[in-house]
LUMTILUM-458314 format. One record per residue: x, y, z of N, C-alpha, C in turn. Coordinates in steps of 0.02 Angstrom, whole numbers, plus 50000, padded with zeros to 5 digits. Example, Ala and Ser with C-alpha at 12.3 -4.5 7.8 and 13.67 -1.06 7.14 Angstrom:
506604971650390506154977550390506604983550390 506424988850354506844994750357506455000250394 
This chain:
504124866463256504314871663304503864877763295 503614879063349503304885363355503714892863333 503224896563297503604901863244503374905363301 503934911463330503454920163361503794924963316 503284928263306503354935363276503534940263344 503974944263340503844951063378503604957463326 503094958063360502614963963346502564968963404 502744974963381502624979863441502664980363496 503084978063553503224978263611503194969363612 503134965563603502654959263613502854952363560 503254948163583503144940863541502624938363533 502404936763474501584931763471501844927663431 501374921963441501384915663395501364919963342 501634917163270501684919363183500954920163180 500394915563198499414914863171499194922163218 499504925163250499374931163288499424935663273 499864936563245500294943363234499954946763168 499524952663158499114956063125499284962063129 499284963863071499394973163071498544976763032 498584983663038497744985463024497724985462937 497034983462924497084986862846497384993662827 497274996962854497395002462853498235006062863 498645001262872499365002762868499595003362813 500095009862803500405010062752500685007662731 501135001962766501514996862739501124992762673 500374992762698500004987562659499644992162598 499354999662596499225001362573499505008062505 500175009462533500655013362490501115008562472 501565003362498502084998862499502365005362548 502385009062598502745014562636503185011062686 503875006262677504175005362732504785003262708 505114999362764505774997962754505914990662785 506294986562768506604981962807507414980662805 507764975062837508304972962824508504964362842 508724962162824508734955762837509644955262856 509644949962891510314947662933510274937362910 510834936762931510964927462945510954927563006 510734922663047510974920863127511274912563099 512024912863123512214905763124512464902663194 511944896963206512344893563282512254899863341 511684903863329511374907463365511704915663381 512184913863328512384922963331512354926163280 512044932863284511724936563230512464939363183 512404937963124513144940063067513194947063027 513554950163071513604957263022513034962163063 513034961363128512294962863157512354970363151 512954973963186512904980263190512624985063105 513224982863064513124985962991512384984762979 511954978763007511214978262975510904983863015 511044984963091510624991163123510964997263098 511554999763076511605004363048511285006362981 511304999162938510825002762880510125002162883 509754997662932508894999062970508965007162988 509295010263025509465017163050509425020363011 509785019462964509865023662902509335024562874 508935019962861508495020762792507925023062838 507655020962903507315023662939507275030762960 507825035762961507805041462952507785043962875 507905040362839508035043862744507325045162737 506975039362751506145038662760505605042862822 506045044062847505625048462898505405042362944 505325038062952504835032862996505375034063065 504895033163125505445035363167505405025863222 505745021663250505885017163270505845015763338 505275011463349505065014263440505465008763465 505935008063444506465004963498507175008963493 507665008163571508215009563548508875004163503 509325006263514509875001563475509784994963521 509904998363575509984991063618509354987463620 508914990963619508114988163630508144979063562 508174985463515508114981463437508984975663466 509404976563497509764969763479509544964663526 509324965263580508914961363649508204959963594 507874961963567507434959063525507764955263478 508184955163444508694952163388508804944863430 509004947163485509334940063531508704934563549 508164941363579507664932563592507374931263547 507354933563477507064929863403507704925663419 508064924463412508584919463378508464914763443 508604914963523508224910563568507524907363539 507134911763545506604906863506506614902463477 506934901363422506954897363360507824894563349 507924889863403508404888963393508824883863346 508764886263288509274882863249509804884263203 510004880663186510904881863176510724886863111 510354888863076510334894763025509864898263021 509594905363025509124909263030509154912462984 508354915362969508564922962930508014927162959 508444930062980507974937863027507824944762977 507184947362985506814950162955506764957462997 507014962763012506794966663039506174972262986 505654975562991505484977462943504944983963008 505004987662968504594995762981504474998662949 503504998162951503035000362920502835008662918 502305013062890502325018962907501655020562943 501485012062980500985013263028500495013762999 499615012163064499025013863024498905021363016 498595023362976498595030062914497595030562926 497585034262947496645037762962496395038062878 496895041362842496485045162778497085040762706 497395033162742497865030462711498425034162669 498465039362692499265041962636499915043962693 499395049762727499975052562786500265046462830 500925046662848501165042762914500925040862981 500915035763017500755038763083501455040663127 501145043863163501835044763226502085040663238 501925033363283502195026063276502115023063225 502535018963203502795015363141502795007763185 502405003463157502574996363158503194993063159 503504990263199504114985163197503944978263219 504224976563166503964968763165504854964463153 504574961763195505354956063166505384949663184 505424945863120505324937663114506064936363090 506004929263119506504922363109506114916063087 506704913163036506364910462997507094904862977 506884898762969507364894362950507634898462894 508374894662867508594896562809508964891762780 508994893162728509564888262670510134892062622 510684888562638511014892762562510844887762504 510904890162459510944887962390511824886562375 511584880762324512284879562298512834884762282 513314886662318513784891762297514154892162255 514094883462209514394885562159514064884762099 513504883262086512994884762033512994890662026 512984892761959513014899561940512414902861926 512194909761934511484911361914511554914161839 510924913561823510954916261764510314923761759 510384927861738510284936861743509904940661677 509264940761677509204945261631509154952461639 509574955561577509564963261578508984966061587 508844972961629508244975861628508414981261615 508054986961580508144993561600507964997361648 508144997461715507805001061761508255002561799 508105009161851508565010061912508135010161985 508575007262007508055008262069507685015762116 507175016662149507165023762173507285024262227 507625028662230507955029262318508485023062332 508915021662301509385015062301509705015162373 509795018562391510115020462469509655018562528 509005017262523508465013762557508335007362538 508335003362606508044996962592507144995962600 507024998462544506174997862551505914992262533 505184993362555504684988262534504484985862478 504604991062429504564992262352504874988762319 504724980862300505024976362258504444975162173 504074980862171503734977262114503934975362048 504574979362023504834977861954505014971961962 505584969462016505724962562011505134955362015 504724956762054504094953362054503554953162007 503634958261977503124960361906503414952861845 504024953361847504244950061780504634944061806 504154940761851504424933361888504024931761842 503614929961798503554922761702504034925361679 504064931161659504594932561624505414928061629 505544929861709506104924861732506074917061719 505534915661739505354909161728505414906361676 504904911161625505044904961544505724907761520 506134911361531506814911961513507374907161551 507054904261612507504900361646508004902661704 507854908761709508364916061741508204914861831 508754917361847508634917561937508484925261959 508674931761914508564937461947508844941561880 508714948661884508854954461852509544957861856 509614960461807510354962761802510054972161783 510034975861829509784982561817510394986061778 509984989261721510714995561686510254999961665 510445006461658510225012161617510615018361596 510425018761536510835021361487511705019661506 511735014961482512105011461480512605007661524 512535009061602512915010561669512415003761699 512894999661734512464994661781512534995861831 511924993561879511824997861955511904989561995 511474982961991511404978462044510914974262006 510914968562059510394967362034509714967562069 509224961862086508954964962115508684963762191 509204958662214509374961262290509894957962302 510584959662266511214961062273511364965162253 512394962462255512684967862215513074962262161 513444967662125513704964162068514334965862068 514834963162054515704962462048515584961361981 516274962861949516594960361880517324960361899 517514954861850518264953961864518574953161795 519074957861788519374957861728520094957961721 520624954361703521394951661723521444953261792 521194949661825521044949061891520954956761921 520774962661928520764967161939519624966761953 519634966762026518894967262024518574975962040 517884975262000517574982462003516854980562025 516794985962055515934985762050515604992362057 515034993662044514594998262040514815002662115 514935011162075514885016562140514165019862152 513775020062099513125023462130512675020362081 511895020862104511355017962100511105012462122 511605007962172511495001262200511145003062259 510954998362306510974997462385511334993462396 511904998462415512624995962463512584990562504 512494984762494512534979462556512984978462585 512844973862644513524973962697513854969862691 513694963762653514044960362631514584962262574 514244966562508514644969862473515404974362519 515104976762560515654980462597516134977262636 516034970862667516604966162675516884961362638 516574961562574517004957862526517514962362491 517254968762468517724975862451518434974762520 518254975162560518814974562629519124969562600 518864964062599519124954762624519904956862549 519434957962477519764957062427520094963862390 520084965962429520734972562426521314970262453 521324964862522521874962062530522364959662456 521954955062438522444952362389522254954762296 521774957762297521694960262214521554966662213 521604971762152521324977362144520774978262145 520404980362182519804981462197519514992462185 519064992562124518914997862116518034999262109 517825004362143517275005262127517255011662113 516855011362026516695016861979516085013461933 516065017461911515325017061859515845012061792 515345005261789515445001261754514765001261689 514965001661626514565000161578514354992461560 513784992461534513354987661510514074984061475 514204986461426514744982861391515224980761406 515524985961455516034981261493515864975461544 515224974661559515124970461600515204962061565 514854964461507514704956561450515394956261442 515814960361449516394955861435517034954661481 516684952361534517074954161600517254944261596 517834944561629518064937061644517704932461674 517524935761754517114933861781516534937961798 516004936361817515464940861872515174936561923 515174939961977515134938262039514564942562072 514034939562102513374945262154513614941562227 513484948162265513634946862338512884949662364 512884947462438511984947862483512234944362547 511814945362582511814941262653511204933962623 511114933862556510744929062583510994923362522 511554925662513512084921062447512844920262467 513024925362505513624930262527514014931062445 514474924162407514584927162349514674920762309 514184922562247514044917462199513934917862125 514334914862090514424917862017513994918061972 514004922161926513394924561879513854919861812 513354914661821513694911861744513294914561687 513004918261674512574918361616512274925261622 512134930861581511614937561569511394934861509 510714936561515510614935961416510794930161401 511204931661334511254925561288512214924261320 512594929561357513164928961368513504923761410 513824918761409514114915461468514654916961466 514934918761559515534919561573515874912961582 516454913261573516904909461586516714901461583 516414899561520516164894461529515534889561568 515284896361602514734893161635514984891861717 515754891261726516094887761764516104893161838 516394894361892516534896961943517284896161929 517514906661920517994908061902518664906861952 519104907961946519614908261998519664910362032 519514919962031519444924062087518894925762117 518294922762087517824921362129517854915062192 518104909762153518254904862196518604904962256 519104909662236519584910962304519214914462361 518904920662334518534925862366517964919862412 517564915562380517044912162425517534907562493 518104907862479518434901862510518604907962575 518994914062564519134917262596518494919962653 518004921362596517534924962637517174920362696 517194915062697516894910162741517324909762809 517794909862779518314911862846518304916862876 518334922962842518274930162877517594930862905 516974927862893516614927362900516344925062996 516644920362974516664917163048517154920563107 517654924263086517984926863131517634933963126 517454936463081517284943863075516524944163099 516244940963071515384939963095515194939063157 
């Protein structure tokens, strides 16, 4: 199947679609994106993803040469295009080509691809090594992934799927989710230094129904000894962390109230999405 990119007013074949050397996207890392699911051709959680594109697009200054409606009529004929039963849509805005490469331009690049997708086993557990780091600007979804990409051998010869961020002693996410802990069934997760996903924010909803649900600043220590741990994303929705370090939770196994929570969320999902 033929891939189109929309680039700037314009669908092109994916072998088309070129931005200048000279863009900041390519030359500062200066931008932003957000990613969505399309299932069975309807975009999931669409509004919360243009509210936080919105968001971070003004935090950043980049200004968005489409309107709301523009960007969801673009949202719609990516997913026409490529029609199959699972997507993952890419919206992303650059800070444009740059004359003297630092300053912005006035127009900012919008680009937005679709792209098959897969979930991963939901109930294989990941396993997390600790880092010390926080993210900058956690409230923006930027371009800026190098810590996690820097120490992919690292992941590798350890066997690890992703990072577990803490500093001085407080855990923030990891590193493109979020993180739950569950302790006599009472779940918590991180209040500041994350990027709030939208998925995080309807599982906080979904499981306030039926458990205590608190978000405050959780320590390193309390985390290792949490019953369960659980990361949420649009591109996992929610899947258990069997392992940090040398620690395994709960046996390695997929806990109870995680279990329930994935069972629930699939449902709310489909009616809520």
């Amino acid at each position: 199947m033929q891939e189109f990119i929309y680039l700037n007013n314009a669908f092109v074949k994916a072998e088309d679609a070129k931005i200048h050397v000279s863009d900041l996207g390519l030359v500062r890392g200066y931008g932003i994106f957000d990613f969505f699911r399309a299932i069975d051709g309807k975009a999931i959680f669409l509004e919360d993803h243009l509210d936080r594109f919105e968001n971070s697009a003004r935090l950043m200054g980049l200004p968005i040469p489409a309107t709301r409606d523009q960007l969801r009529a673009i949202i719609l004929e990516s997913i026409q295009r490529h029609p199959l039963p699972l997507l993952g849509i890419k919206m992303i805005l650059t800070g444009g080509f740059s004359s003297d490469g630092y300053l912005p331009a006035e127009t900012s690049n919008l680009i937005v691809t679709a792209k098959s997708f897969e979930f991963k086993n939901p109930d294989k557990g990941m396993k997390l090594l600790s880092l010390e780091y926080k993210r900058e600007i956690p409230e923006i979804k930027t371009l800026n992934y190098i810590v996690p990409i820097r120490i992919q051998p690292q992941l590798r010869t350890q066997q690890a799927d992703d990072v577990l961020y803490h500093l001085n002693g407080i855990i923030s996410e990891s590193s493109r989710s979020n993180i739950f802990i569950v302790k006599n069934n009472t779940i918590a997760t991180p209040k500041d230094g994350a990027l709030f996903g939208v998925t995080r924010k309807h599982v906080i909803k979904l499981a306030s129904q039926y458990y205590k649900v608190e978000e405050r600043d959780i320590s390193f220590e309390e985390y290792l000894q949490a019953d369960e741990v659980f990361t949420t994303g649009s591109t996992k929705r929610i899947v258990p962390i069997a392992q940090t370090d040398e620690v395994v939770f709960n046996n390695g196994q997929t806990g109870s109230v995680t279990k329930h929570l994935q069972e629930l969320f699939l449902a709310y999902e489909k009616q809520n999405g």
